[in-house]
C-alpha angles and dihedrals in degrees: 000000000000103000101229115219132192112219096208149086096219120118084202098066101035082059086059098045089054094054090073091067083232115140115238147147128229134209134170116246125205114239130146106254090199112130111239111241101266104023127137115222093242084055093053099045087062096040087051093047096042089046092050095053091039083048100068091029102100098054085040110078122180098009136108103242110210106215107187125165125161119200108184119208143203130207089344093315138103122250119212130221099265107220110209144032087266094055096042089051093056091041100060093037093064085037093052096117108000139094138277139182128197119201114206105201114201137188129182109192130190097216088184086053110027088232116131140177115208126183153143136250107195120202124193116212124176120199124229122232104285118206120213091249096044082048092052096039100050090046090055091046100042103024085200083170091136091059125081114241086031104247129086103229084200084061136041086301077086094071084063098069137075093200152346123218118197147134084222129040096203095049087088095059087057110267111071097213100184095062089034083060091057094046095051084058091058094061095035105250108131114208091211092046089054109060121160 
């Protein structure tokens, strides 16, 4: 049986892989996260998810290495993690009803091949009217300051929007599952005949 390997830190992400009742491991890889001059968001979050699995892929033999990365955009530019409670203030203030998208880059490598599938899940979210006072009081009860956007949608950072719009409902938490099914199958590996 193929060993299955997220390339990632997050604890996010590592929540929505276990889910799957699947058995990995996970380790961080170290890639550089900067944006290339030129680049789109959709085109990063599959560089940085390509780059991540690709990353780990020389001391994992024999696994399939998860690479995921999700770079959300306004108005056709990137928006940053913010950090800390000032940032995010400012953040959700200039979002409070617009439009993001979050692009959830996702690669699937055969370390043992070299063959890979990379794509991305895109999820629209528009952003109710905030008030000063919503904005201050969801940032002191849920501190998403490592999330771009600033919100969790899995938490109360879901109160601050009018609607989401996704193929996958779990693209917007970090690890799109319902592509990540269909590129197991290309490889084989059957998520029901692989139960932990």
């Amino acid at each position: 049986m193929m060993k299955l390997l997220l390339a990632s830190s997050s604890p996010y992400r590592r929540e929505l892989l276990s889910r799957l009742r699947i058995p990995f491991d996970w380790q961080a890889p170290d890639v550089d996260e900067q944006a290339q001059t030129g680049e789109t968001p959709q085109e990063l979050a599959l560089r940085l998810s390509t780059s991540k699995a690709q990353a780990l892929a020389a001391t994992h033999s024999e696994h399939l290495i998860i690479g995921s990365d999700q770079v959300a955009s306004w108005r056709g530019q990137s928006i940053n993690k913010p950090g800390n409670h000032a940032n995010a203030f400012k953040q959700l203030q200039a979002l409070s009803g617009q439009r993001v998208d979050f692009h959830s880059g996702l690669c699937v490598l055969d370390s043992a091949s070299g063959r890979s599938l990379i794509d991305t899940v895109t999820t629209e979210v528009v952003f109710r009217q905030l008030s000063d006072t919503e904005i201050d009081s969801y940032l002191k009860c849920e501190r998403p300051y490592d999330c771009a956007g600033s919100f969790k949608a899995e938490g109360l950072g879901i109160s601050l929007l009018e609607r989401i719009s996704s193929d996958d409902n779990t693209a917007i938490i970090g690890l799109p599952l319902i592509r990540l099914r269909k590129m197991f199958e290309e490889f084989d590996y059957q998520i029901l005949k692989n139960l932990s």
